[in-house]
C-alpha atoms as a printed R data frame, in Angstrom:
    type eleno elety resid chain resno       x      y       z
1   ATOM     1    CA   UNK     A     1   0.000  0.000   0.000
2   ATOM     2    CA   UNK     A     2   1.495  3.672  -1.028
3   ATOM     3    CA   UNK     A     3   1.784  6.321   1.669
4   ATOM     4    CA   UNK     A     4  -1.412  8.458  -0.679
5   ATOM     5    CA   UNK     A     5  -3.491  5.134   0.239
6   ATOM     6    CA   UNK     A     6  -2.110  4.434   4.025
7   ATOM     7    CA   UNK     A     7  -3.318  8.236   4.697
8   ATOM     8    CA   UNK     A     8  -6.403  7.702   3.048
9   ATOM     9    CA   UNK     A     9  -7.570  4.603   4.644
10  ATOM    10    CA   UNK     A    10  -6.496  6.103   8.185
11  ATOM    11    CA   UNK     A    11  -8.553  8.751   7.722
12  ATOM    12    CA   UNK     A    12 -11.091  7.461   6.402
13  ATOM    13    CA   UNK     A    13 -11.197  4.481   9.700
14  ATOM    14    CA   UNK     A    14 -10.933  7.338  12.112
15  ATOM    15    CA   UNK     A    15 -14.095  8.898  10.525
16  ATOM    16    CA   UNK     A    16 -16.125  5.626   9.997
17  ATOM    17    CA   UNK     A    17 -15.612  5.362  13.849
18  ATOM    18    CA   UNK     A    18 -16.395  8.812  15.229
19  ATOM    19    CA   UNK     A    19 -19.349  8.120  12.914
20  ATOM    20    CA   UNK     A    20 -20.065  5.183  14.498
21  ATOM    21    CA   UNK     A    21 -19.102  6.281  18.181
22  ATOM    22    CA   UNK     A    22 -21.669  9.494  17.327
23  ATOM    23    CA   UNK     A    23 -24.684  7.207  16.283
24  ATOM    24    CA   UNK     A    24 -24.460  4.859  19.426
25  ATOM    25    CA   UNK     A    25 -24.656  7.734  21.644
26  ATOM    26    CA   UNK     A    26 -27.830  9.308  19.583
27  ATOM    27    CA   UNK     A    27 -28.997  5.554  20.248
28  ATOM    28    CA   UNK     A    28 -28.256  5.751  24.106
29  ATOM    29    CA   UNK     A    29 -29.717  9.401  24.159
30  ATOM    30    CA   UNK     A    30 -33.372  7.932  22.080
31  ATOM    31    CA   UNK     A    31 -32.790  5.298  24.541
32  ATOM    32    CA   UNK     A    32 -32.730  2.567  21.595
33  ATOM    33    CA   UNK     A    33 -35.290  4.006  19.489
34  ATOM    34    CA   UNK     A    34 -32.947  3.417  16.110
35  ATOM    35    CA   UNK     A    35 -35.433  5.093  13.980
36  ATOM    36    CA   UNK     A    36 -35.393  8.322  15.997
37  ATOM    37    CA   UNK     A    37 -31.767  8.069  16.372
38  ATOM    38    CA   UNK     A    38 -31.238  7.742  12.646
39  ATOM    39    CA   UNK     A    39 -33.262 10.538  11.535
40  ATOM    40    CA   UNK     A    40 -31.486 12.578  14.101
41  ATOM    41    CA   UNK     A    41 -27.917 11.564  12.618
42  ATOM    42    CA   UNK     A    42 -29.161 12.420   9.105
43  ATOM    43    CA   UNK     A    43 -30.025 15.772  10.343
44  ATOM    44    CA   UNK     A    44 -26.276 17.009  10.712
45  ATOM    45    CA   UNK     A    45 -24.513 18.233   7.964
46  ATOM    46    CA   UNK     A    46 -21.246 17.368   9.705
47  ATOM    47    CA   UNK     A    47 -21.923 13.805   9.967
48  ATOM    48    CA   UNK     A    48 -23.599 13.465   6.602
49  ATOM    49    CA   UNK     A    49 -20.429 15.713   5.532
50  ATOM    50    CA   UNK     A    50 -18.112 13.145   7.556
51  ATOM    51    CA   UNK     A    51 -19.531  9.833   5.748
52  ATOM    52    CA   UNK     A    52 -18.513 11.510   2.360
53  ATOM    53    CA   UNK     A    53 -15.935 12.556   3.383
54  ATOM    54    CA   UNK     A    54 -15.017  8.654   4.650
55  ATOM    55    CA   UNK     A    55 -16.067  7.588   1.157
56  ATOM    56    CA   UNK     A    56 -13.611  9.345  -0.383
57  ATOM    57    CA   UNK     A    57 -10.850  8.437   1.679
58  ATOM    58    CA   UNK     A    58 -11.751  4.764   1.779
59  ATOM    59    CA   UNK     A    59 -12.590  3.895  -1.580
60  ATOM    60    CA   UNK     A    60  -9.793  5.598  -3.776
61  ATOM    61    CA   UNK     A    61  -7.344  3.532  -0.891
62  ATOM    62    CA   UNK     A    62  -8.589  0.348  -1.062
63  ATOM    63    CA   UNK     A    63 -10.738 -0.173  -3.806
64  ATOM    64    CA   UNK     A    64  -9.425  2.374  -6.640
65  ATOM    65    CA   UNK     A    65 -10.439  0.737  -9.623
66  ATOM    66    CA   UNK     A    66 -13.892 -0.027  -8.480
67  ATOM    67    CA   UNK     A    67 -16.663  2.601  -9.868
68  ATOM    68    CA   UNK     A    68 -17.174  4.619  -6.183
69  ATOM    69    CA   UNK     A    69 -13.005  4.552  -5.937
70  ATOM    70    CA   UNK     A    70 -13.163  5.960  -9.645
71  ATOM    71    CA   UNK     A    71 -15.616  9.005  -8.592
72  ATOM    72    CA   UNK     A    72 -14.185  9.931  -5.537
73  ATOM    73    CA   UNK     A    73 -10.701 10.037  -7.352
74  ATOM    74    CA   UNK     A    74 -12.068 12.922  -9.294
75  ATOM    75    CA   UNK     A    75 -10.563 16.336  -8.814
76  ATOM    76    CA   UNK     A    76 -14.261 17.503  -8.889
77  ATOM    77    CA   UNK     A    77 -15.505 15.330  -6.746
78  ATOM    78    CA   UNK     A    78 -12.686 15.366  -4.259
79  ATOM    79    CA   UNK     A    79 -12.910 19.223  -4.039
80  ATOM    80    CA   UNK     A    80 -16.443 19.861  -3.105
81  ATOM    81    CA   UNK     A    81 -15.774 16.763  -0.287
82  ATOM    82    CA   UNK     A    82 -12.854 19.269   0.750
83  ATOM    83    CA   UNK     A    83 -15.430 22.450   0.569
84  ATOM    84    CA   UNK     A    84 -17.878 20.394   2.897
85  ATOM    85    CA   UNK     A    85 -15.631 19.340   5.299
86  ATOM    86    CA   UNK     A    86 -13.293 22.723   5.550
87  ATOM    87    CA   UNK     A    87 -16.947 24.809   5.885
88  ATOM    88    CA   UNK     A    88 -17.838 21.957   8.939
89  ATOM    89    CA   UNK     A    89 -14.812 22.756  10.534
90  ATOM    90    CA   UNK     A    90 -15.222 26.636   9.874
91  ATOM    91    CA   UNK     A    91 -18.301 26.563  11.549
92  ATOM    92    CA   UNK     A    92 -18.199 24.736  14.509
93  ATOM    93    CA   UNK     A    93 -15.229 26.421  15.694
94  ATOM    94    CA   UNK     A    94 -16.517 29.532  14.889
95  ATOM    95    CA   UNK     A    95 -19.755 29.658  15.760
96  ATOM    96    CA   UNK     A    96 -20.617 26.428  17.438
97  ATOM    97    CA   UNK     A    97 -18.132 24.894  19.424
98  ATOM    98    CA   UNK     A    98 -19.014 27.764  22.694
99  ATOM    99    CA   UNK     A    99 -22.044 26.563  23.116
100 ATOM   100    CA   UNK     A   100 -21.278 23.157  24.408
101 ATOM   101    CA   UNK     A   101 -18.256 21.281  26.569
102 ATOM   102    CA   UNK     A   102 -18.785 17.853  25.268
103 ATOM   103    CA   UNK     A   103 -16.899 15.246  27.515
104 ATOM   104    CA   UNK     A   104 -16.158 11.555  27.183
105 ATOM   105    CA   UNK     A   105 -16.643  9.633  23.807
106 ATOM   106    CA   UNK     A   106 -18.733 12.696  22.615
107 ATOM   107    CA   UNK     A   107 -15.304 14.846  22.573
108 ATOM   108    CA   UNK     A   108 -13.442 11.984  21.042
109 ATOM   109    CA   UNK     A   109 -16.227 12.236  18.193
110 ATOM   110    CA   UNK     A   110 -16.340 15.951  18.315
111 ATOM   111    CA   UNK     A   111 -12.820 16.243  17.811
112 ATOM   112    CA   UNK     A   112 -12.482 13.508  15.210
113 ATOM   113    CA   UNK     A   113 -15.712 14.776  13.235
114 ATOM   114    CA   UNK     A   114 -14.880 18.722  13.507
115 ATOM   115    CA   UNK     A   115 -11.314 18.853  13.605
116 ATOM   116    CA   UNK     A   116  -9.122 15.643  12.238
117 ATOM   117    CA   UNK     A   117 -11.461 14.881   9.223
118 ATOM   118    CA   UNK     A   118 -11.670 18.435   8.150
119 ATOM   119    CA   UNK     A   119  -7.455 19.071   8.382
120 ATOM   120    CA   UNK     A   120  -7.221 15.855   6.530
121 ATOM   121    CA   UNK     A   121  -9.006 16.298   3.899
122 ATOM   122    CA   UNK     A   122  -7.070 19.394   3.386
123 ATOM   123    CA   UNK     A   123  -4.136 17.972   3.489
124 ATOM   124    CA   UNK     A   124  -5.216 15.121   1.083
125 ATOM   125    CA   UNK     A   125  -6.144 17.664  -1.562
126 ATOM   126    CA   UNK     A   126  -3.221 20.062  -0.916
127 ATOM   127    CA   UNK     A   127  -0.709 17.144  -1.464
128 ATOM   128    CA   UNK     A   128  -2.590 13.860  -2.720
129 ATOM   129    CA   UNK     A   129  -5.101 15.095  -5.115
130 ATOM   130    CA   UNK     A   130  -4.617 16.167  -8.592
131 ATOM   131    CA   UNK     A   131  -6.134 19.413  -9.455
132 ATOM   132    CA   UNK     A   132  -4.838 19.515 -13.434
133 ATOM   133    CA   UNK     A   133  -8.682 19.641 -14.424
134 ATOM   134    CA   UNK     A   134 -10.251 21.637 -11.809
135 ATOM   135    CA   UNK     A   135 -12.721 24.439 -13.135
136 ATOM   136    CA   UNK     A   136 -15.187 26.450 -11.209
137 ATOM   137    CA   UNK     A   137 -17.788 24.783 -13.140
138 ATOM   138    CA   UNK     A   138 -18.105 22.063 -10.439
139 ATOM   139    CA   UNK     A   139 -19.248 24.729  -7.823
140 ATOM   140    CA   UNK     A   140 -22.841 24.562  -8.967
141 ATOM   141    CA   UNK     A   141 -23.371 21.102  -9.017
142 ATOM   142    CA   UNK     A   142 -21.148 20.869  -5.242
143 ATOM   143    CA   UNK     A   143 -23.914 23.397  -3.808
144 ATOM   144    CA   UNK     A   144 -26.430 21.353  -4.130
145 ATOM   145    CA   UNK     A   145 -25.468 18.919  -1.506
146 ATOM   146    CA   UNK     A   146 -26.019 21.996   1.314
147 ATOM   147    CA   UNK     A   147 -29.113 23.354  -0.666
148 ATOM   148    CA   UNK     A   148 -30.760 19.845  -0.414
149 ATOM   149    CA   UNK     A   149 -29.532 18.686   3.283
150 ATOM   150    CA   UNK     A   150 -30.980 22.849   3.935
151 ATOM   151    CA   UNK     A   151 -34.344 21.501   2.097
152 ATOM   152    CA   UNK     A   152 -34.429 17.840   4.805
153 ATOM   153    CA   UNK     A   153 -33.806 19.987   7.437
154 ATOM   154    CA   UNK     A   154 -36.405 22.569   7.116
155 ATOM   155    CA   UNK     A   155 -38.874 19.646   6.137
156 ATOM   156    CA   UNK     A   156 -37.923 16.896   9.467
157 ATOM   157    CA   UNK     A   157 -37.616 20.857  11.244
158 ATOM   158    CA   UNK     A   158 -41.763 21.291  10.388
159 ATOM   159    CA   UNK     A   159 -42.576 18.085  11.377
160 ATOM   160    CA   UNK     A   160 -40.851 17.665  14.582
161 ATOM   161    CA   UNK     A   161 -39.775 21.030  15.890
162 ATOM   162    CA   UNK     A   162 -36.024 20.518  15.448
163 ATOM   163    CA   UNK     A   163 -33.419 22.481  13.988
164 ATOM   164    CA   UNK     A   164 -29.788 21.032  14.681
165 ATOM   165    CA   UNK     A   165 -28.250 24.423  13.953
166 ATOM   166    CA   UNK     A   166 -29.469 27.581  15.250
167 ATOM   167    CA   UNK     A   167 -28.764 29.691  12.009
168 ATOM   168    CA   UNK     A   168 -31.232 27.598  10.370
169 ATOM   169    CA   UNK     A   169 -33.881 27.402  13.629
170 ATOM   170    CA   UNK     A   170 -36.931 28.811  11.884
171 ATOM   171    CA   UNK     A   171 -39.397 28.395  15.507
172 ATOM   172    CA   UNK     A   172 -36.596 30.808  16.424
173 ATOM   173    CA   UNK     A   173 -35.221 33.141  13.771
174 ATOM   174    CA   UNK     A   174 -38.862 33.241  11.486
175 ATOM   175    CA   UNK     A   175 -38.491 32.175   7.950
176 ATOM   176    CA   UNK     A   176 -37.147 35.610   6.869
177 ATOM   177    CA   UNK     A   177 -34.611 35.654   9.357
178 ATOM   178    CA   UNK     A   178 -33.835 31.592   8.651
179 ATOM   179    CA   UNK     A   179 -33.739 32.283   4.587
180 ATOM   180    CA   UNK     A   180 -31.412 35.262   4.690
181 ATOM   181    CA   UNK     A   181 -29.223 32.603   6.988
182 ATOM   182    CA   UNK     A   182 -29.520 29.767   4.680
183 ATOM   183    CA   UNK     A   183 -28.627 32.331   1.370
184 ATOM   184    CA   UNK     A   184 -25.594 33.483   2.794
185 ATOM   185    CA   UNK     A   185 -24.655 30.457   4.085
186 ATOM   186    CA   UNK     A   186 -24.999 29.008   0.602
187 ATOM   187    CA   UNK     A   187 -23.222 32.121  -0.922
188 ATOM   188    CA   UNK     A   188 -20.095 31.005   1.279
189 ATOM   189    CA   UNK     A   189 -20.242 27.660  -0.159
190 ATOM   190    CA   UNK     A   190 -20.264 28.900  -3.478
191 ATOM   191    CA   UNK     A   191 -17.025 31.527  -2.832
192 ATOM   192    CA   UNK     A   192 -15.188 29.148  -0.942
193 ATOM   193    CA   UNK     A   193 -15.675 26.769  -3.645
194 ATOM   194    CA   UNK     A   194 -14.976 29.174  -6.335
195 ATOM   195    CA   UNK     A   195 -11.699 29.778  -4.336
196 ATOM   196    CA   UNK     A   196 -10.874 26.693  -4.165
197 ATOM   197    CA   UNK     A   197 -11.030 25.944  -7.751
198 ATOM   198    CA   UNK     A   198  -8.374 29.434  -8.345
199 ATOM   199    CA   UNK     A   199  -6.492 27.975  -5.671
200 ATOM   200    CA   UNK     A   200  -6.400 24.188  -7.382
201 ATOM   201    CA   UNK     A   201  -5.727 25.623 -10.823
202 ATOM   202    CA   UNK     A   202  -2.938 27.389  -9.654
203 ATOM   203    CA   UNK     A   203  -1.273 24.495  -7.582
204 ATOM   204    CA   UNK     A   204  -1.535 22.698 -10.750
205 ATOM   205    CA   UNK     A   205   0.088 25.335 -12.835
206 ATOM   206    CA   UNK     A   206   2.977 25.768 -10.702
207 ATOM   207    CA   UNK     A   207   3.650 22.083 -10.579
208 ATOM   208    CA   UNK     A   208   3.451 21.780 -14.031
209 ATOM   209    CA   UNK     A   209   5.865 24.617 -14.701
């Protein structure tokens, strides 16, 4: 196995079990109602963001010629994983991580799921990914994946009264308030992405030269 694929599958091992660690502890706190704690899980974007994000570490390591280790080797598909995980980490630490002082296997997840994933993914398409054919044209297409997890949210959010983020809290905020959130939110996405692509081209450029 090559040091790109040892790094890869790491990664990706560490995520699959923060993932895992996070889901048993929804489980404890629905006291083992796995439906409830399942449609909880799939409410984060950081642990939907998380099992992509394990996807395309795992697959391109140790199963690269299969179809899903084909896609996720794509400098495309590879950067809008890096956009999702580097806004997760933005985020949290910014704006989230105050509010709580998680303790116990909840900060081993929290710091695995906010922190390591995010820096290695960056690292993984700083060093390990190959950026040659990286346009901005992808940005479109990698917004979606917010725009529809903003779309399950607001939808579970109506039924059930929760909002796992309180930027997009709409028994809070209003829908006004909530929309102007979500549209700015969306518009960071979209420059960050953007950036990324300048940034990829140019890392390609300059090791071409």
């Amino acid at each position: 196995m090559s040091i790109a694929s040892l790094f890869r599958a790491t990664a990706g091992l560490i995520a699959v079990a923060a993932l895992i660690i996070q889901y048993w502890l929804l489980i404890q706190s629905f006291s083992g109602d796995l439906g409830a704690a399942t449609v909880r899980f799939l409410n984060y974007f950081t642990l939907l963001s998380n099992a992509v994000g394990a996807a395309a570490f795992l697959f391109p390591a140790l199963a690269p010629a299969s179809a899903p280790g084909r896609y996720f080797a794509r400098a495309a598909v590879r950067t809008a994983v890096t956009l999702y995980l580097v806004v997760v980490g933005i985020v949290y630490h910014a704006l989230l991580a105050s509010r709580w002082d998680p303790t116990g296997w909840q900060l081993a997840a929290d710091i695995a799921l906010h922190t390591i994933t995010p820096i290695a993914i960056v690292i993984d398409w700083l060093f390990l990914t190959g950026k040659r054919d990286l346009s901005v044209a992808y940005v479109p297409w990698a917004v979606l994946f917010p725009f529809g997890y903003a779309v399950w949210v607001l939808i579970v959010g109506a039924i059930s009264d929760f909002y796992p983020y309180p930027f997009l809290d709409v028994a809070a905020l209003g829908y006004p308030r909530m929309l102007t959130n979500l549209a700015i939110l969306l518009a960071f996405f979209a420059a960050l992405g953007a950036l990324l692509a300048a940034l990829g081209r140019r890392i390609a450029q300059s090791a071409a030269a």
